[in-house]
C-alpha positions as CSV (number, residue, x, y, z in Angstrom):
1,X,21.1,-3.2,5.6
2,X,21.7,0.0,3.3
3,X,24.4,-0.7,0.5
4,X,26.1,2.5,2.4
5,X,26.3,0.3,5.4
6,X,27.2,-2.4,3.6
7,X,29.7,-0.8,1.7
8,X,31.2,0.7,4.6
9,X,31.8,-3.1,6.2
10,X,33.1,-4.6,2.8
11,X,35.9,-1.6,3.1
12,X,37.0,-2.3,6.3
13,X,37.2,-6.1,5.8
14,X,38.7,-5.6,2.6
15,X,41.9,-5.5,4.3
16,X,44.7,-8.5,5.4
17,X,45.1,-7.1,8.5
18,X,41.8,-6.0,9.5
19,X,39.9,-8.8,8.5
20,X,42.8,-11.4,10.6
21,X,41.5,-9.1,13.6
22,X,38.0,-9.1,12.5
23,X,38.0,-13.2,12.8
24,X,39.7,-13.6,15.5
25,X,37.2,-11.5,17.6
26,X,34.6,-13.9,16.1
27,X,36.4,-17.1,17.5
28,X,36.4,-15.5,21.0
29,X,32.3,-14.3,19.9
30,X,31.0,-13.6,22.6
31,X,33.8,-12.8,24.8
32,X,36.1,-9.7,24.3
33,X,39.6,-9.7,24.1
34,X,42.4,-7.4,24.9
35,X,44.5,-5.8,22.3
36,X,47.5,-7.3,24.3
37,X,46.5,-10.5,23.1
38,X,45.1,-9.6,19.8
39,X,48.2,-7.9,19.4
40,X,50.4,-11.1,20.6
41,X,48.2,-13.8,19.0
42,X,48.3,-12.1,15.6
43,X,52.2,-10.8,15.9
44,X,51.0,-7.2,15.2
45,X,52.5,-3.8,16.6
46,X,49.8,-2.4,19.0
47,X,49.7,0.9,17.3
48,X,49.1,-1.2,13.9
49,X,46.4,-2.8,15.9
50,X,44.9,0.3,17.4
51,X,44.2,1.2,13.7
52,X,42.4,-1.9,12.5
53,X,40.2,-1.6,16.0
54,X,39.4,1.7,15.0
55,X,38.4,1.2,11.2
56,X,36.8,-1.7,12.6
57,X,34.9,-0.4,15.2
58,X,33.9,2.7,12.9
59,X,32.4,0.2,10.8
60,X,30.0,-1.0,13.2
61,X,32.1,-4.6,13.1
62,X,34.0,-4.2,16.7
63,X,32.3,-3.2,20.0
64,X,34.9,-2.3,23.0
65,X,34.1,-2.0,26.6
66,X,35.6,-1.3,29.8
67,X,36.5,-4.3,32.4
68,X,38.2,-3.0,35.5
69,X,41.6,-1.4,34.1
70,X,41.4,-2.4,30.7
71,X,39.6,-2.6,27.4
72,X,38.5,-5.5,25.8
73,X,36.8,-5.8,21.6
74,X,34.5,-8.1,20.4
75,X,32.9,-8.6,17.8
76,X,29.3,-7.3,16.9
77,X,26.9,-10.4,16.4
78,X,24.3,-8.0,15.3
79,X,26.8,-6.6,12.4
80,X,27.9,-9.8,11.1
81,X,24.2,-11.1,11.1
82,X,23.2,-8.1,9.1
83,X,25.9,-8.8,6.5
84,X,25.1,-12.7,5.8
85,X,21.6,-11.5,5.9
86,X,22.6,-8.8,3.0
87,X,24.6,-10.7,0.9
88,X,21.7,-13.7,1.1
89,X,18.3,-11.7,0.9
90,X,19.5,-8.5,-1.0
91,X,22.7,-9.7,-3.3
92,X,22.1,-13.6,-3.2
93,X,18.1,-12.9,-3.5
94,X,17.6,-15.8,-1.4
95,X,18.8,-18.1,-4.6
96,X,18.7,-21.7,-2.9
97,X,21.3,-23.2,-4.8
98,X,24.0,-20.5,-3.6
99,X,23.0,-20.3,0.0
100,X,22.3,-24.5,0.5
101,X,24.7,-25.6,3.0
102,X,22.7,-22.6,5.0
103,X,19.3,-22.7,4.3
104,X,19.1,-26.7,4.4
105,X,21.0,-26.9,8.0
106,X,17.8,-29.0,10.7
107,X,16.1,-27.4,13.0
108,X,16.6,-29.9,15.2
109,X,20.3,-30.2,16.5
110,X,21.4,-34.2,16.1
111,X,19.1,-37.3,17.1
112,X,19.2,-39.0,20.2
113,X,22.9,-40.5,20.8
114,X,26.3,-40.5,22.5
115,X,27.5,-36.8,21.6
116,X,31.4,-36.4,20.3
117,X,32.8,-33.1,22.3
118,X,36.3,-32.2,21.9
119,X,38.6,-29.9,23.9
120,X,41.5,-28.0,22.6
121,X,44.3,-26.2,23.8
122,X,47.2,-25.4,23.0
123,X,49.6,-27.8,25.0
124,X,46.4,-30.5,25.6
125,X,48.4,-30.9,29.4
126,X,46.2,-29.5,31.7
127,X,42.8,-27.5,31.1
128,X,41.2,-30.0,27.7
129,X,42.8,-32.7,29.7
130,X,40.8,-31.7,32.9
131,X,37.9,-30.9,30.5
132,X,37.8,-34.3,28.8
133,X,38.2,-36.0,32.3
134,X,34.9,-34.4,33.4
135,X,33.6,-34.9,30.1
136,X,34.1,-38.5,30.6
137,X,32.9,-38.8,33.8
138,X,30.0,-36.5,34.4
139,X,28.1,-37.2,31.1
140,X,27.2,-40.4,32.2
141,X,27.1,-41.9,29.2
142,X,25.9,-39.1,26.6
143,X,29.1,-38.1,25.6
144,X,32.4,-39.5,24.2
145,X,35.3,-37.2,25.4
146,X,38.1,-35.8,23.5
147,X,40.7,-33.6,23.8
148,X,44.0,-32.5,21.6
149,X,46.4,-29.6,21.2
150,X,47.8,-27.4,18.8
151,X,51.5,-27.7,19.9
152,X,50.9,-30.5,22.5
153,X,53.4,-31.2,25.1
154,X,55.2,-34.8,25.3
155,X,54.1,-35.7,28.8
156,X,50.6,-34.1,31.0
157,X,51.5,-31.8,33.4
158,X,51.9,-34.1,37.2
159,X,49.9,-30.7,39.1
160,X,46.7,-31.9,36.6
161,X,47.3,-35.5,37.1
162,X,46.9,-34.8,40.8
163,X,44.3,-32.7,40.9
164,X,42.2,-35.3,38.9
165,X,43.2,-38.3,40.9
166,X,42.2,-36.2,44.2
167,X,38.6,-35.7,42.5
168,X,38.2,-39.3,41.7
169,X,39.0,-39.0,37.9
170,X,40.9,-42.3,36.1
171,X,43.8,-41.1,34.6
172,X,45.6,-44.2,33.1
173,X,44.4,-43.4,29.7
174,X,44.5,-40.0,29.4
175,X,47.8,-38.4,26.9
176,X,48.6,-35.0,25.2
177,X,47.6,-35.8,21.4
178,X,47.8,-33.2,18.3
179,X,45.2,-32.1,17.0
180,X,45.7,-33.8,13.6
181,X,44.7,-37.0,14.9
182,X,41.2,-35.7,15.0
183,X,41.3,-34.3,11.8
184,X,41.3,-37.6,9.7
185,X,38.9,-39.1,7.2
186,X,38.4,-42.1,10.0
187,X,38.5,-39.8,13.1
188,X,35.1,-39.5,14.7
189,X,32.8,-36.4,13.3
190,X,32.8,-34.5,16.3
191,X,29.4,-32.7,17.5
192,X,30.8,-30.1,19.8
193,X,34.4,-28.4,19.7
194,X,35.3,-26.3,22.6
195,X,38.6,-24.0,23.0
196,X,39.8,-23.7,26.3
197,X,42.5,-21.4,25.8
198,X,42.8,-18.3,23.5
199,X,45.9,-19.6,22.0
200,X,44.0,-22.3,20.4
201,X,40.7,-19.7,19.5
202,X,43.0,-18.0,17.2
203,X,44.8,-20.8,15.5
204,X,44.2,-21.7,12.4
205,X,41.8,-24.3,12.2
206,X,40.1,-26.1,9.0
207,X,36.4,-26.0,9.3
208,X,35.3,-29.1,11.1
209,X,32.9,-31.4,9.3
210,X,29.0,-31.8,9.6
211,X,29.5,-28.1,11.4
212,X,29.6,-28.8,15.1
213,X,28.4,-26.4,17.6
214,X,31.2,-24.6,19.3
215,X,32.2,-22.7,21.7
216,X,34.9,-20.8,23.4
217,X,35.7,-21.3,27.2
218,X,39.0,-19.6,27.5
219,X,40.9,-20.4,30.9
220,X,44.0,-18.7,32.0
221,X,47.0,-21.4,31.5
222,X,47.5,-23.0,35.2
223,X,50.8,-24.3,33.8
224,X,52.2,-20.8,34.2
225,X,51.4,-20.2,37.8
226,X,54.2,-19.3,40.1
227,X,55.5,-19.7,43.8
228,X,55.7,-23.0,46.1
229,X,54.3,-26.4,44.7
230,X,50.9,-25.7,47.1
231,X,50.7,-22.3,45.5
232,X,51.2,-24.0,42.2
233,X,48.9,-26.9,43.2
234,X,45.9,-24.3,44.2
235,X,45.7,-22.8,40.7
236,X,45.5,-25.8,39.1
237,X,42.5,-26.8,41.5
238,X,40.5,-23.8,40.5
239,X,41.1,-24.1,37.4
240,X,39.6,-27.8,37.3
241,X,36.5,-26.2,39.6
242,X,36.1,-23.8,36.9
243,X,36.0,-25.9,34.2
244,X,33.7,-28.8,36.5
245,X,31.0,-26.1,37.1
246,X,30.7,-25.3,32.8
247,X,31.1,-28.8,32.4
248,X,28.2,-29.6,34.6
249,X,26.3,-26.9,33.0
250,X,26.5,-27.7,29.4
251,X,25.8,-32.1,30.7
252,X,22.5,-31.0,32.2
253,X,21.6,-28.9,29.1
254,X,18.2,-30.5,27.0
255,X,20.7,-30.6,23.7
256,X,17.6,-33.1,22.1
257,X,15.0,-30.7,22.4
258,X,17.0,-26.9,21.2
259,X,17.4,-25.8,17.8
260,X,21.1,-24.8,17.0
261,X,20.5,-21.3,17.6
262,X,19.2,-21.5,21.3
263,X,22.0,-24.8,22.0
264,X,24.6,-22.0,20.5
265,X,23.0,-19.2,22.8
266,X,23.3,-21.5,25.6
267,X,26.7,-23.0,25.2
268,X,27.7,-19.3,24.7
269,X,26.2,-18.0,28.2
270,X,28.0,-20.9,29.9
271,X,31.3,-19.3,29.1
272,X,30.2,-15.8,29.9
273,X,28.4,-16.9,33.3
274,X,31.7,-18.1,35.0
275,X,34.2,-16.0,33.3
């Protein structure tokens, strides 16, 4: 990277505003996002927003594209890559001591064992539920589910509980829990964190220890469907399908034998393959 390019980034970042929009397209990385929900997410005007998308996007940082009737930004990969690779190999001059937690991360993922995967969305009623139901039950053994919420609600929602009795899924045990209870020095260090809402994508999140792989699987919130309780009922079944069909994906996935790169890659194309 040139230090004109370079430069040019470190301006446009070098802003509150811009750089809030900046990270929350990397949360949703790969995916794009509309500026409706940028805009809502983040509580700013949309013409405030269409400026930070522009200076962002000028910059190389934001890539927009066209989905049916609307536009939706993402973030560039390849920009952000350049930039760690700038400040490491050109500023940092590859210095060990300042780039460690970096250059000493394994090749290999984690060693053989029962893999910690948590779901999180913002009401942990319906979709993490679902997902750490199917967790549960189709890992056969691999994984220990988990699921929480940002703003959880007191009680699940009775459309999910029915839906995952109907597909054969125990629900006894299963409660809405905040997301601080996983957040604890004695909680279990968690190996995978998935969002399955955007709400939760953009919240603000410490970093998780021993730096899980994550991943955002963003599902339209079944809990606000409208009409008649079969109506109702239906959207909550596809949104379970949905999620069964990632879920299945990602169990059958060779986690012992990828390097975090490809397991990112893949956990990434899951998302993108049924959105």
């Amino acid at each position: 990277m040139e230090i004109t390019s370079a430069s040019r980034i470190f301006s446009a970042l070098g802003h509150d505003g811009r750089l809030l929009v900046f990270r929350l397209l990397m949360r949703h990385a790969p995916h794009g996002v509309r500026p409706t929900d940028i805009a809502e997410s983040l509580g700013l005007k949309q013409n405030t927003l269409s400026h930070y998308l522009s200076d962002l996007e000028a910059a190389g940082l934001v890539r927009s594209e066209r989905q049916g009737r609307s536009i939706r930004y993402a973030a560039s990969l390849k920009a952000a890559t350049s930039l760690i690779g700038y400040l490491f190999t050109d500023c940092g001059r590859g210095r060990p001591e300042l780039f460690s937690s970096i250059s000493a991360a394994p090749e290999r993922v984690m060693p053989q064992k029962a893999y910690n995967v948590l779901f999180i969305c913002s009401g942990n009623s319906a979709r993490s539920i679902f997902a750490e139901a199917l967790m549960r039950d189709l890992g056969e053994g691999s994984f220990n589910a988990y699921s929480a919420g940002t703003r959880p609600n007191t009680q699940l929602n009775p459309f999910a509980l029915e839906v995952l009795a109907r597909n054969g899924h125990a629900v006894d045990a299963l409660r809405a829990k905040h997301l601080s209870e996983f957040q604890t020095q004695d909680a279990p260090v968690m190996d995978f964190v998935f969002t399955v809402c955007d709400k939760a994508a953009a919240e603000e999140c410490p970093p998780w220890p021993g730096q899980p792989i994550s991943g955002h699987w963003g599902l339209p919130d079944p809990v606000k469907a409208t009409g008649t309780d079969a109506e109702k009922g239906l959207v909550f079944a596809q949104t379970y399908a949905a999620l069964r069909r990632r879920i299945e994906a990602f169990a059958s996935l060779p986690i012992k034998s990828l390097d975090r790169i490809s397991l990112q890659q893949r956990v990434d194309q899951i998302g993108l393959d049924d959105a």
